[in-house]
N, C-alpha and C positions, 0 to 999 in steps of 0.2 A: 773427743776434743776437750782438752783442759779449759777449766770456768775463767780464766783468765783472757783467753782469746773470746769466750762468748762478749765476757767485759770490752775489749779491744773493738771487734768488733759492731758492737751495739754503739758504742761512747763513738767512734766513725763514721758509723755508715748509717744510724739514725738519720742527721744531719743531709746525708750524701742525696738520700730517695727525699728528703722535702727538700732540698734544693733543685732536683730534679723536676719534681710535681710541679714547683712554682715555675718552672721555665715553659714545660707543657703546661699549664694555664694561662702562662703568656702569649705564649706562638697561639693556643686555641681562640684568644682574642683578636686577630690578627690573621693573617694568609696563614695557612694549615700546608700550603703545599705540597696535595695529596699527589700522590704515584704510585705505581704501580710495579710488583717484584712478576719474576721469573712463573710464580707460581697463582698471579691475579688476587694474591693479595693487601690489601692495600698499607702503604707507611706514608708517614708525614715528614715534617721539619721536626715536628715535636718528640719525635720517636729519636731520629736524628741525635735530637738536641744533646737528650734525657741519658743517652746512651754512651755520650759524650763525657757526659759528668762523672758516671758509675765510673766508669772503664779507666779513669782519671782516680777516681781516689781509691779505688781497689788497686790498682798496680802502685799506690802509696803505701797503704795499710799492708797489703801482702803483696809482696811483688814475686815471690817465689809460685806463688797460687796461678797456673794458667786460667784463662776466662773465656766460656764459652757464652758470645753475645750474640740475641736474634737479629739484629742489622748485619753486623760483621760478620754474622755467618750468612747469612744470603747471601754477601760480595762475596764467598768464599776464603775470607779470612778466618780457618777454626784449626786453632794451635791441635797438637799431641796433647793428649790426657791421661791419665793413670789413672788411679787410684784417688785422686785429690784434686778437685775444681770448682770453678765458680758456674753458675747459669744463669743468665743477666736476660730478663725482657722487660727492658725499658718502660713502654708502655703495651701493657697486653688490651688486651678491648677498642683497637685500633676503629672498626667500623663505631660502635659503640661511640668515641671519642667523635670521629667526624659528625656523626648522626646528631650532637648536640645533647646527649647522654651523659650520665654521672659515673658509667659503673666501668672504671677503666683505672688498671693500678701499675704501678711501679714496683718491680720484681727481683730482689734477689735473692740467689742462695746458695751453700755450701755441700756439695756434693764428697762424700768420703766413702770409699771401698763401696759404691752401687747404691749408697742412701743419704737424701737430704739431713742433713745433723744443724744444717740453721737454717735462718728464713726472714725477711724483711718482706713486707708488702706496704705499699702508701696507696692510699687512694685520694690525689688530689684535691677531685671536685667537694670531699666531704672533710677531708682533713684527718682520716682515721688511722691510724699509722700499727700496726701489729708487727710484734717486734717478738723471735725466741728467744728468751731470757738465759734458758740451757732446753738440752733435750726432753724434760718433762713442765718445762712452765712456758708459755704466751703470752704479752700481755697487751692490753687495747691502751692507746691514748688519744688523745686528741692532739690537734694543730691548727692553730689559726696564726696566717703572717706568721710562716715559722716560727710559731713560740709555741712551746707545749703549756697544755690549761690543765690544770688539775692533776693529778696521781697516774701512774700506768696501773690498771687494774688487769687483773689475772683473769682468763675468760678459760673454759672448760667447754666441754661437749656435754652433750646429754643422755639422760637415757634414753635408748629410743622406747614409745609405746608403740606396744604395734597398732593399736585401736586408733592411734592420731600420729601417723608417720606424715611428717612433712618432706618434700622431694624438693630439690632444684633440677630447671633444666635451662641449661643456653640458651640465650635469647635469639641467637641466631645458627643453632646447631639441634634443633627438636625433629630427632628423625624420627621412623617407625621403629627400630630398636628399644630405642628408649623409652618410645611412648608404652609397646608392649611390654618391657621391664617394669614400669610402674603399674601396667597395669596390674600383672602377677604378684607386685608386691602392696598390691592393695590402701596405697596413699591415701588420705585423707585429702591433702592441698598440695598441689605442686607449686612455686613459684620459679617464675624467670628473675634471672639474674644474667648479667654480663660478667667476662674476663674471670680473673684469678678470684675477686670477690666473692665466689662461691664458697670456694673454701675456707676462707672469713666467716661465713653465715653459719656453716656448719661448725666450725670450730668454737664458735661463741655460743652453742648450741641454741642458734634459733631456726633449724633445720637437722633432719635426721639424713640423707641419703640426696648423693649427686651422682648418676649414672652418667659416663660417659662412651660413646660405643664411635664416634664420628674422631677422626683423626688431630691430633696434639702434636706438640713439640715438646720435646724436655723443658725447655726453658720455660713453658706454661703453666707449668702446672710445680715446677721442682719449691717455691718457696710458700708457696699454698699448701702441697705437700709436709714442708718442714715443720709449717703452723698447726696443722692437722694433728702429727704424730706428738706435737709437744702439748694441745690440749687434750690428748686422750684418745683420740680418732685413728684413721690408718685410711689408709688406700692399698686395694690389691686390683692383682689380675681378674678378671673373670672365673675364674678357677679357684678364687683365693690365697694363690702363690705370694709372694710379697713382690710388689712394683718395683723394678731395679734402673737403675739409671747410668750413664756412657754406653749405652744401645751405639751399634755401628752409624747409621745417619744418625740419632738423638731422635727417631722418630718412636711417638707412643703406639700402642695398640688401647683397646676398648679398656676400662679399668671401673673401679665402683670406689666412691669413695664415700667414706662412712662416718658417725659418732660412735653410739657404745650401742651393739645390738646383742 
């Protein structure tokens, strides 16, 4: 992807996920009106809302770009895809967000020939906004009342030590897989974290290793993803193969996602 569209894109859609976030921080002050999908898991107003917005200034900025979004795909609204699209989850960390929780983010990103090449994540409740600058740079800002504070700095992953591996695990997805994965890889400190903000923690290298073995959506995990590979990190298969994405439903299988090991 040419540095001109990351520019395009960044200079757009910045804007787009905090205007979003502050709409989910409104509705969460206010009736959340929670329901219920097909699948028992739970959406709100605020998901709604959020989803509303993206889908709105993406068919601005790119209208040629189809968009695959987690709401509109539940309804069964999910265009033809190729080669080239978007993967919109509005708000990922949905229980998290009801629960009265911080750890719940606003997701987009660029999907090209099977691999994320951009990535936006907001995290409302904190204001942290991670933005892929191109495919080898990330960078962390702040946000308070939509105004950015200070500089976008550059965040990196780390080296892992093996003697002090830090792990995340889902706060609300710690099955026996995963628990024996860590234990084989011999962590030091696991913590919990909700939503896409995993790969946030890992990316800024304050975490070495997020094992996922319990079932994802593309949309989940795809801009988390793109922040990963642009501070240094990767996600594969179990096998090590590389994570490919336009899977027939968008559904994941198990995968490990990583710093510098």
């Amino acid at each position: 992807m040419k540095t001109i569209q990351y520019d395009l894109y960044c200079k757009k859609l910045r804007p787009t996920v905090i205007e979003a976030g502050k709409k989910i921080m409104q509705i969460r002050a206010g009736k959340m009106g929670v329901s219920y999908k097909e699948d028992r898991s739970p959406v709100t107003l605020a998901d709604q809302a959020a989803e509303k917005i993206i889908l709105r200034d993406l068919r601005e900025v790119a209208p040629e770009i189809p968009i695959i979004a987690e709401e509109s795909a539940s309804e069964g609204k999910i265009p033809h895809v190729t080669d080239r699209f978007w993967l919109v989850d509005p708000l990922d960390g949905t229980k998290e967000f009801i629960s009265g929780g911080k750890d719940f983010t606003v997701n987009i990103a660029l999907i090209e020939d099977g691999k994320p090449t951009f990535g936006i994540i907001y995290i409302p409740a904190s204001g942290e906004l991670f933005t892929t600058r191109n495919q080898n740079t990330v960078t962390l800002q702040q946000v308070h009342n939509g105004i950015y504070i200070g500089d976008e700095s550059p965040i990196y992953v780390r080296e892992a030590n093996q003697e002090n591996l830090i792990a995340l695990a889902s706060k609300s997805h710690l099955d026996n897989d995963t628990k024996m994965f860590l234990e084989n890889l011999k962590v030091k400190d696991t913590i919990s974290v909700g939503s896409s903000l995993k790969f946030c923690v890992v990316a800024a290298g304050d975490a070495d290793v997020y094992p996922r073995f319990s079932p994802t959506m593309e949309w989940d995990i795809a801009a988390g993803h793109a922040i990963l590979n642009a501070a240094g990190g990767s996600i594969t298969n179990l096998d090590g193969t590389p994570f490919k994405y336009n899977k027939p439903d968008f559904r994941n299988g198990a995968f490990i996602a990583r710093g510098k090991f």
